[in-house]
C-alpha positions as CSV (number, residue, x, y, z in Angstrom):
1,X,-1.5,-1.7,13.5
2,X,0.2,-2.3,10.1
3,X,1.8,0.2,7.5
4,X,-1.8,0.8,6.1
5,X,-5.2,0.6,8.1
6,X,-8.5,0.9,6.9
7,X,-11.5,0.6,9.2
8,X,-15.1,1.3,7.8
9,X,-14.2,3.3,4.7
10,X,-16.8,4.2,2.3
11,X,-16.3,6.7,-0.8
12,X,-18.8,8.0,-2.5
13,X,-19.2,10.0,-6.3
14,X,-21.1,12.4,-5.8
15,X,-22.3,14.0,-9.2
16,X,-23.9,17.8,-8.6
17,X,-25.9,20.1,-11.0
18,X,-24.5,24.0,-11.8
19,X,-26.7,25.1,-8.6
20,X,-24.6,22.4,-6.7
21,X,-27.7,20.4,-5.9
22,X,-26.8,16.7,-6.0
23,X,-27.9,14.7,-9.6
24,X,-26.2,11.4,-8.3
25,X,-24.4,9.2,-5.5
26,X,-22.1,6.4,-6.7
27,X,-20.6,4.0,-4.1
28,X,-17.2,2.9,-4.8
29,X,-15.9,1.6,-1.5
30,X,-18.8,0.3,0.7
31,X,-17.8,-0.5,4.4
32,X,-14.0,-1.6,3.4
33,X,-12.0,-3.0,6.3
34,X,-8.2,-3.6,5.6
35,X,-4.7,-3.7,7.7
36,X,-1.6,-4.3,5.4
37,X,1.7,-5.3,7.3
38,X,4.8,-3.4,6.7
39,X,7.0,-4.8,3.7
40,X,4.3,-7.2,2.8
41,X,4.1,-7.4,-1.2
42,X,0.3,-7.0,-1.3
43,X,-1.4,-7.3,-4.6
44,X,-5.3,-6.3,-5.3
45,X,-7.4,-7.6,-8.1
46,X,-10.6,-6.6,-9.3
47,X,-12.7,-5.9,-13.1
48,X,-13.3,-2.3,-13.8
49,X,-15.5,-0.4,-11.4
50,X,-14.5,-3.0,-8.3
51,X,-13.0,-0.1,-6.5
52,X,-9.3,-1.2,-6.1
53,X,-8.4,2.0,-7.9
54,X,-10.3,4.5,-6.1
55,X,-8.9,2.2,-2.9
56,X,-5.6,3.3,-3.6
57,X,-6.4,7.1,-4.1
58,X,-7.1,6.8,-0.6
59,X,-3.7,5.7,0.4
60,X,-1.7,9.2,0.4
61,X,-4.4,11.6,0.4
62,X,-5.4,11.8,-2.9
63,X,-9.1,11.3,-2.0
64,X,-10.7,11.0,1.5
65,X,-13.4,9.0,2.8
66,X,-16.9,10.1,2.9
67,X,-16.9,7.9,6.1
68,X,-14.7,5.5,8.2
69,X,-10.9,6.3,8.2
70,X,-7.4,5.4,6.6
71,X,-4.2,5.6,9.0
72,X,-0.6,4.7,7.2
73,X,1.5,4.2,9.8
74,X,-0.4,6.3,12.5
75,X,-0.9,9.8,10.4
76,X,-5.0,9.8,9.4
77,X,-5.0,10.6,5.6
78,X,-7.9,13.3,6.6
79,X,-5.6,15.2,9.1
80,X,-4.5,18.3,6.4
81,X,-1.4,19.4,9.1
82,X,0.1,15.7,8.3
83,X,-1.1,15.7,4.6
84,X,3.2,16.4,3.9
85,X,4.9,13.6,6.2
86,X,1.9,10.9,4.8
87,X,3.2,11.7,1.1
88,X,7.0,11.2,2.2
89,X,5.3,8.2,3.2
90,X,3.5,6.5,0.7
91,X,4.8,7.1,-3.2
92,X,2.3,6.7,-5.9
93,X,3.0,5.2,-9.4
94,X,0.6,5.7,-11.9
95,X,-0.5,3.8,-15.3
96,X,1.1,6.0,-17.8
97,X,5.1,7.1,-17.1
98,X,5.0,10.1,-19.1
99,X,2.5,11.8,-16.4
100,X,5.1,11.4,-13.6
101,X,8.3,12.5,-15.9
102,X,9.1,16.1,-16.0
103,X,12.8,16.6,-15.7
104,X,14.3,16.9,-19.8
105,X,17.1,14.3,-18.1
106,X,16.3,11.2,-15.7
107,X,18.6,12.1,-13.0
108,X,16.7,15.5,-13.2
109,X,13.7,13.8,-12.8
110,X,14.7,11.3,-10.3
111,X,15.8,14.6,-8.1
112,X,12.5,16.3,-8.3
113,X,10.7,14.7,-5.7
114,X,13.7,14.5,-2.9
115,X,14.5,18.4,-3.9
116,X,11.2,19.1,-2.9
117,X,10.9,17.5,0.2
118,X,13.4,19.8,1.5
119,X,16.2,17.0,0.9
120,X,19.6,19.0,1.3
121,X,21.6,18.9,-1.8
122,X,24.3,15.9,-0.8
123,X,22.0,13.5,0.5
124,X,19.8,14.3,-2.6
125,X,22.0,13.2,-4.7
126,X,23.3,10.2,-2.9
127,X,19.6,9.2,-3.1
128,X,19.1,9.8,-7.0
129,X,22.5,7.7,-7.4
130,X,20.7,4.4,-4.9
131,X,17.4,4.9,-6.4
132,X,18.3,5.0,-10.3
133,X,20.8,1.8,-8.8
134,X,17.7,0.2,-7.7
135,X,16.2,0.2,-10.9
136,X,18.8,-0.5,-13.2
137,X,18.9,2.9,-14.5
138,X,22.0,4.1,-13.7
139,X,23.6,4.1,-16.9
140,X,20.9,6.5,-18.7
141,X,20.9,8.7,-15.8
142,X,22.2,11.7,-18.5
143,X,19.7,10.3,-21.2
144,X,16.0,12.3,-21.9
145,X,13.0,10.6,-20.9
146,X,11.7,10.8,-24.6
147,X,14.4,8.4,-26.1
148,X,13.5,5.8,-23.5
149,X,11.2,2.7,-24.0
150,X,7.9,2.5,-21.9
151,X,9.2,0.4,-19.1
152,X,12.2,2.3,-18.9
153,X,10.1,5.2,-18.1
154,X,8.3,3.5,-15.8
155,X,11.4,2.3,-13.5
156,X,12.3,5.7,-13.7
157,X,9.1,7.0,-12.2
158,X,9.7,4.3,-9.6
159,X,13.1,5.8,-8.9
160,X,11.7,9.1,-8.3
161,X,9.1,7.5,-5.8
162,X,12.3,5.8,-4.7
163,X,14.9,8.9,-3.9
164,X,12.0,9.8,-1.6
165,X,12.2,7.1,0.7
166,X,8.6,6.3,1.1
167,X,8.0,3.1,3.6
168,X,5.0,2.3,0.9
169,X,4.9,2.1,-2.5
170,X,1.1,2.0,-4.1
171,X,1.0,0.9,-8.0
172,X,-2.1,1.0,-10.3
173,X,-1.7,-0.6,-13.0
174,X,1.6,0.2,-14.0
175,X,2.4,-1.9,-16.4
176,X,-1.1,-1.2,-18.4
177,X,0.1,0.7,-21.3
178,X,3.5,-1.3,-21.7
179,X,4.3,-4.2,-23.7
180,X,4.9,-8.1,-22.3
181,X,8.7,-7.5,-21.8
182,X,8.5,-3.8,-20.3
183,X,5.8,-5.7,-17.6
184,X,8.8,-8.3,-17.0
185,X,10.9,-5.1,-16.0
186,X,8.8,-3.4,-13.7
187,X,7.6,-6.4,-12.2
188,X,11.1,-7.6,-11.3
189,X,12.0,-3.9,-10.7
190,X,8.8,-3.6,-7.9
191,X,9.9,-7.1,-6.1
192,X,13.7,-6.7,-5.6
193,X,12.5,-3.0,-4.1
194,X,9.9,-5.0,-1.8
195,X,12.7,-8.0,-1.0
196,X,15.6,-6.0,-0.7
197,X,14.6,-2.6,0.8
198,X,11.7,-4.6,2.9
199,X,9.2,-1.2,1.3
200,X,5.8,-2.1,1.1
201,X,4.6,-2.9,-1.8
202,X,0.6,-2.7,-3.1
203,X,0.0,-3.5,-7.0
204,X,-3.5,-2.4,-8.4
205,X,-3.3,-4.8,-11.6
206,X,-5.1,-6.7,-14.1
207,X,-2.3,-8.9,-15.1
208,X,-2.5,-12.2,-13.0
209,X,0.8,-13.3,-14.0
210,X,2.4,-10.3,-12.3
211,X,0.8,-11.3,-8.7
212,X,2.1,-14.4,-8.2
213,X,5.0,-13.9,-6.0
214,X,2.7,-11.6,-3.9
215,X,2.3,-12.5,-0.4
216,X,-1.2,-11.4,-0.3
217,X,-3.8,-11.3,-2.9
218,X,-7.1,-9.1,-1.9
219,X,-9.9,-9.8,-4.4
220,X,-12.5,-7.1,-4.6
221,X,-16.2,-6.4,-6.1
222,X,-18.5,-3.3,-5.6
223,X,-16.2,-1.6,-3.4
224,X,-16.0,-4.4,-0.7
225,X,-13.2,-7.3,-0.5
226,X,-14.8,-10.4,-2.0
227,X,-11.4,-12.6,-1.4
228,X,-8.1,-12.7,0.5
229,X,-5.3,-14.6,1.0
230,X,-2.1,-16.1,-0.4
231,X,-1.6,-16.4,-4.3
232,X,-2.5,-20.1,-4.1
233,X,-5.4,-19.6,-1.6
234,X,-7.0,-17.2,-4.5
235,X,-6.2,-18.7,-7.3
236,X,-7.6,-22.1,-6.3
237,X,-11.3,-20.5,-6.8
238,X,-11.4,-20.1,-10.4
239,X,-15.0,-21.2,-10.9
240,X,-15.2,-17.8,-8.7
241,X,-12.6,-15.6,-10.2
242,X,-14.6,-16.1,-13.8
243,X,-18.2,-15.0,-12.2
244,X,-16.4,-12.4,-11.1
245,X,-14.9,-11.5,-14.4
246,X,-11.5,-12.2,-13.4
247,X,-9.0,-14.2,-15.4
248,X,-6.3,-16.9,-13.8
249,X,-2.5,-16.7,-14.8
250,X,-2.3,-19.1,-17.9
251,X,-0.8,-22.1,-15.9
252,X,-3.5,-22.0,-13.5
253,X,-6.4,-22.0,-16.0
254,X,-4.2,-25.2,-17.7
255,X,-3.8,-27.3,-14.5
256,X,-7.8,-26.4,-14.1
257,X,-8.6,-27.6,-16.9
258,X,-6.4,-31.3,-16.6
259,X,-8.2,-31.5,-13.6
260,X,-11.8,-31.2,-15.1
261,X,-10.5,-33.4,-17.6
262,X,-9.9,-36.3,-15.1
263,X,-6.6,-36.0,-13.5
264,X,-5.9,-36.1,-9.9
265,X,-4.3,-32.3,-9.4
266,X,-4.2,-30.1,-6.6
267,X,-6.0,-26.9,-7.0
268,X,-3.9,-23.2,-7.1
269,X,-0.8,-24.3,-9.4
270,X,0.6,-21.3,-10.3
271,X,3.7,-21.7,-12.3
272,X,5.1,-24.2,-15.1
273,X,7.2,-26.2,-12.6
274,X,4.4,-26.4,-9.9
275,X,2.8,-28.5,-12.8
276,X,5.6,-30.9,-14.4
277,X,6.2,-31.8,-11.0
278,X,2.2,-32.7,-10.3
279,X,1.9,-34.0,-13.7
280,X,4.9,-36.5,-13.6
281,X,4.0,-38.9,-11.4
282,X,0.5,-39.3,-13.4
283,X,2.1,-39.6,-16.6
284,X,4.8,-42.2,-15.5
């Protein structure tokens, strides 16, 4: 079994009047079946309502299954005596930074999370010192949160995930509220963690560009998984990505598009090189 296991999960909304009677059922995950390998760099897609965020909820106990099961590692998210050891586990980064932050210094904040895990004191620290390392952030460990810039925030709520020493790191969509270069930071941030440290990474996004150095891409619609495989397995179905109101990244949709215009391309280029290199021989 890998770091993350789903087998038969279903979540439901369940809307209820003042007398508690049920007004409404809404299916979010219908019948999902998933195993994620540890220090795999797993990305999912999916338009809004899809599921992928209410997927990832599931991952450290946030929600629990109406049915079927989740296991990280071999703790079941539903068990309440393990509900502690699965959240040293799996560390959650959220869309916007400033919900996470709430030390009035980052090293403060980066501290909060070990401190309350019962961390003693010296190996505390020790952590705050690898984790703001990790993420470039060492040299505004004395600086407030407010004075930083959006993605600096952001790596800093990924070091406090970080000084935690989770084996799994979830992401949803945190790079939604910051701007093209403050993306470029966290991205980079998320893939030395996932290369270097060998965590495992999962990245709830919208942002095709950021997914393509993931080694898995799960596609999903209505709750249930739709697609899955390598970048360039997924992005070679673009015809299907657009009915399922999914963009490419930008050098993917190009190539497409030279290739409905007549030339002899392979399908699932996905960066800038990939197509000078197909495109020179045609052109010569």
């Amino acid at each position: 079994m890998g770091i993350v296991k789903a087998t038969k999960l279903i979540f439901d909304y369940i809307t209820r009047d003042e007398a508690d009677n049920v007004e409404d059922v809404k299916r979010a995950i219908n019948n999902l079946n998933i195993d994620i390998t540890q220090g795999d760099f797993v990305a999912v897609l999916g338009h809004n309502g899809s599921g992928k965020s209410t997927f990832a909820k599931h991952l450290n106990g946030i929600l629990l299954p109406t049915e079927g099961t989740v296991f990280i590692s071999d703790l079941n998210t539903a068990n309440d005596e393990t509900l502690l050891d699965l959240r040293k586990m799996v560390g959650m980064v959220f869309q916007n930074p400033d919900n996470q932050i709430i030390g009035n210094v980052v090293e403060e904040d980066v501290a909060f999370g070990p401190e309350n895990i019962g961390i003693p004191t010296d190996e505390m620290w020790k952590r705050v010192d690898a984790a703001l390392e990790a993420v470039g952030m060492t040299a505004y460990r004395y600086k407030s949160p407010n004075k930083l810039s959006g993605g600096q925030k952001q790596r800093v709520a990924i070091a406090g995930i970080m000084a935690m020493k989770p084996k799994c790191i979830v992401l949803d969509e945190p790079t939604a509220m910051l701007d093209p270069n403050g993306r470029k930071e966290v991205i980079k941030t998320v893939l030395e963690l996932n290369k270097k440290e060998n965590i495992t990474v999962i990245l709830i996004t919208h942002y095709m560009e950021e997914v393509i150095e993931a080694d898995r891409v799960i596609v999903m619609d209505e709750g249930k998984i739709v697609m899955d495989g390598t970048p360039k397995e997924v992005f070679s179905h673009v015809e299907e990505l657009k009915k399922l109101r999914l963009d490419v990244p930008s050098t993917t949709e190009l190539a497409y598009e030279l290739k409905q215009a007549g030339l002899k391309l392979p399908d699932g280029i996905l960066t800038l090189d990939e197509l000078v290199d197909n495109l020179l021989p045609i052109l010569k």
